[in-house]
C-alpha positions in Angstrom: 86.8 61.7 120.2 85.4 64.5 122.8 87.7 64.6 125.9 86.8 66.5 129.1 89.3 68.8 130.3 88.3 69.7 133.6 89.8 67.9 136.9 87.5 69.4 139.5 84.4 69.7 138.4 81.7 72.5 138.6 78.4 72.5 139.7 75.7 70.5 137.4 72.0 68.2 137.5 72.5 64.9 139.4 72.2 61.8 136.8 67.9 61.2 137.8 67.6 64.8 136.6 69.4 64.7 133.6 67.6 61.3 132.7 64.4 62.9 133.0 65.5 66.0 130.5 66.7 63.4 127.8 63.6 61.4 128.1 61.7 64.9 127.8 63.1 65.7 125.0 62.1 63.0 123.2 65.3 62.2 120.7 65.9 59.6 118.7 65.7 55.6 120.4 66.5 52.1 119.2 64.6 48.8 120.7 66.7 46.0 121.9 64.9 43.1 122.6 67.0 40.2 124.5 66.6 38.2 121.0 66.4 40.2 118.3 67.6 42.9 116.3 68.0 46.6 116.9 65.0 48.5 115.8 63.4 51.8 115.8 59.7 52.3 117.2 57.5 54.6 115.6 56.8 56.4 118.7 58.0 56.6 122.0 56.6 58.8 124.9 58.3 58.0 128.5 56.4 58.6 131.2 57.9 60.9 134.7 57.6 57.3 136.4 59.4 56.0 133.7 57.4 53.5 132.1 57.5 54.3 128.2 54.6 53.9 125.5 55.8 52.6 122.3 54.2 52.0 118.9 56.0 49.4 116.6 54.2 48.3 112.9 52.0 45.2 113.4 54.5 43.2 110.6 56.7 43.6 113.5 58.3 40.4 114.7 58.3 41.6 118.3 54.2 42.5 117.9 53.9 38.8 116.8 56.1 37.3 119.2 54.2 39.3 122.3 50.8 38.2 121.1 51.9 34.5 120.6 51.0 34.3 124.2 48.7 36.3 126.2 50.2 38.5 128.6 53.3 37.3 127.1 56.5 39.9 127.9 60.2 39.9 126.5 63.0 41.9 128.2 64.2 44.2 126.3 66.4 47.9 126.5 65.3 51.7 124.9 67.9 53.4 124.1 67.2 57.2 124.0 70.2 59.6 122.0 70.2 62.8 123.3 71.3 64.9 120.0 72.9 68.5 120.5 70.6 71.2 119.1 73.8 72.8 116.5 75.4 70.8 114.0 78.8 68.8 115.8 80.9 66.5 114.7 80.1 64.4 117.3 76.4 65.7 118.0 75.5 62.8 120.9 75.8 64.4 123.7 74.4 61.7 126.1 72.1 58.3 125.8 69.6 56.9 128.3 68.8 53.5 128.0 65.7 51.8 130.1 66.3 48.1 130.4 63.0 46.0 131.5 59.8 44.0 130.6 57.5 44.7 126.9 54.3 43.5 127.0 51.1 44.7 124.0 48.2 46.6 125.1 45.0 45.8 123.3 41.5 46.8 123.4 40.6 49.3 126.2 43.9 49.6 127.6 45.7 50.4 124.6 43.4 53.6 123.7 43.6 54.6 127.4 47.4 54.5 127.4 47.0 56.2 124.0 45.2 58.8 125.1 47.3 59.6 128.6 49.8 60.5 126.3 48.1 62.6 124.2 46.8 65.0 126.6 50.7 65.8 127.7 52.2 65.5 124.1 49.8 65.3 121.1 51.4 64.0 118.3 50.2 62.9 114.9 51.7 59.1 114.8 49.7 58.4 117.8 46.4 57.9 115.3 48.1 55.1 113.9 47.6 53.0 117.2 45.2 50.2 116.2 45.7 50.9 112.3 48.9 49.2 111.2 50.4 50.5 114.6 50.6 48.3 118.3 50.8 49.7 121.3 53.8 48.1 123.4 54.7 49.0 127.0 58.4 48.8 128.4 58.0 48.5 132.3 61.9 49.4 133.8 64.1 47.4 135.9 66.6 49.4 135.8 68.2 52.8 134.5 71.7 53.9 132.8 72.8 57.2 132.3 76.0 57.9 130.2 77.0 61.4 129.0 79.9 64.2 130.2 79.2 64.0 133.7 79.8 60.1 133.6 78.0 56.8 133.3 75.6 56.3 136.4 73.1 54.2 137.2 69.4 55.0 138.3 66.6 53.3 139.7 63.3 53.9 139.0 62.1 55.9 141.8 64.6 57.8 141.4 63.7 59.0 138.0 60.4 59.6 139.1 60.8 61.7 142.0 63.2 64.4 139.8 62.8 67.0 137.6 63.3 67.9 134.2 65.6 70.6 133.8 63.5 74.5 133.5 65.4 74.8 130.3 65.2 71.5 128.1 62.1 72.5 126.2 63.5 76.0 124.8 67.3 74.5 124.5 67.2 74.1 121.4 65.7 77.1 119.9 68.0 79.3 122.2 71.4 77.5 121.3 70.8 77.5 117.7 69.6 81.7 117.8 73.2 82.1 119.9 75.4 79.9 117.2 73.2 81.7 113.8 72.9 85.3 115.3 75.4 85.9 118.5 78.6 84.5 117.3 80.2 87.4 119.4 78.2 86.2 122.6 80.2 82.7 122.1 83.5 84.4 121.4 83.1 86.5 125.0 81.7 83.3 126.7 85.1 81.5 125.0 86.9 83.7 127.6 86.0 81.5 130.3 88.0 78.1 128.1 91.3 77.2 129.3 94.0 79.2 127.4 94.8 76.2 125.4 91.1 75.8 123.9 90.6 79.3 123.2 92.0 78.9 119.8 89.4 76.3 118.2 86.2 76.2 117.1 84.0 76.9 119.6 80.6 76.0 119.7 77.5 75.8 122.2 76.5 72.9 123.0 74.0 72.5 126.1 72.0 74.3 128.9 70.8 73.5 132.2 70.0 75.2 135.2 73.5 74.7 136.6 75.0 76.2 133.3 76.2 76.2 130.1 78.1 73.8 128.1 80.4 74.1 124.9 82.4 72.2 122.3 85.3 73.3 121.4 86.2 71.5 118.3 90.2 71.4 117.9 92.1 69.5 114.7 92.5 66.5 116.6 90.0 66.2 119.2 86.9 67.7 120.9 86.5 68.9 124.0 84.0 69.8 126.3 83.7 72.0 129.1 81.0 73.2 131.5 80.9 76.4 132.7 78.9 77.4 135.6 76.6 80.3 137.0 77.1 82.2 140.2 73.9 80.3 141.3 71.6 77.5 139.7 68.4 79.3 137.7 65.4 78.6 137.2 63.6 81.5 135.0 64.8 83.5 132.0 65.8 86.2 133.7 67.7 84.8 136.0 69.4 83.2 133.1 69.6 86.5 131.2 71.7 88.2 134.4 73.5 84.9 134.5 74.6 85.2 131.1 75.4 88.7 131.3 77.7 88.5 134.7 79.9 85.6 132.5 79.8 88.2 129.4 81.5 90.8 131.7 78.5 93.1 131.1 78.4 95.9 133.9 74.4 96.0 134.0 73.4 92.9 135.8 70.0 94.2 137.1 68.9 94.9 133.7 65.5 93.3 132.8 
């Protein structure tokens, strides 16, 4: 269980922001159509307006119930896990799920689509489209956010007029080098907990432009906690003098 400790809460990305950075990073998703069962696509690529590009296997009931009919859609939600970057005992940190219409692309339409989304995010998989791969298209309704900040709902527009966050592609790579290599730099950052955290496992768990986020895993339960810069960042510099000012370091204008 992973409680929240905080009353008042600091600073941090409004829900269409921190939709867009779980659908940029590209985590693990599930397929719901309205009749059927859970199922994960190949491939997934959401677009910034939100409409999402999927790949299922052509065995795939859903593939044969689409093409039963042409033009045929089915309603159906993605549900997108947004995974911490260290290993947690509880490593979901938030899901996004996109509930709206599926319909196959064929032909011209399904290498155009295709190749859209290769020009932003070449991937391998995407050579399977059109050899024992469809390509599907999930047009939104409607948008849910749930993760620490809350549950919230979005509508398309407005995921497609924010931002990801400045951070969410190096996130990973950075949180993992502090757990493996600056255990001491978590330990000074732990300062910050409420007294009666201090004493578990503490562990880092996100990044945004707002600040940073840990787990502190106790015996019973987690806990998470945000804690935020002077100011909201947007380059690693400003993040390094960010994360020097909460260390206590005296040299903040060091570059």
């Amino acid at each position: 269980m992973v409680t929240d400790t905080q009353t008042k809460r600091p600073p941090a990305p409004h829900a269409a922001e921190r939709a867009r950075t779980i659908a940029a990073r590209h985590g693990s998703a599930a397929l719901l159509p309205q009749s059927g069962s859970r199922t994960s696509p190949l491939f997934h690529h959401v677009h910034p307006c939100g409409t999402t590009i999927l790949l299922l296997a052509d065995e795939h009931p859903l593939v044969a119930q689409l093409w039963q009919a042409p033009r045929a859609e089915v309603t159906a939600m993605l549900e997108i896990a947004d995974q911490a970057p260290v290993q947690l005992r509880e490593p979901v940190r938030g899901l996004l799920w996109l509930t709206g219409w599926v319909s196959a692309l064929d032909g011209e339409e399904a290498r155009e689509e295709v190749l859209a989304v290769a020009d932003v995010r070449p991937d391998h998989r995407l050579l399977d489209a059109g050899h024992g791969a469809s390509v599907l298209r999930l047009t939104p309704a409607s948008m849910v956010i749930a993760d620490a900040e809350g549950t919230s709902s979005i509508r398309p527009e407005q995921f497609a007029s924010a931002a990801p966050d400045p951070f969410c592609r190096n996130e990973d790579h950075w949180l993992r080098h502090l757990e493996s290599a600056h255990s001491d730099v978590v330990g000074q950052l732990a300062r910050h907990l409420p007294e009666e955290l201090q004493a578990g496992h503490v562990r880092p768990l996100g990044l945004d432009r707002f600040g940073l986020r840990l787990r502190v895993e106790a015996e019973c339960e987690d806990h998470d906690v945000r804690i935020a810069f002077s100011q909201p960042v947007s380059t690693p510099q400003e993040l390094a003098a960010e994360l020097r000012r909460l260390m206590g370091c005296p040299f903040l204008s060091q570059r």
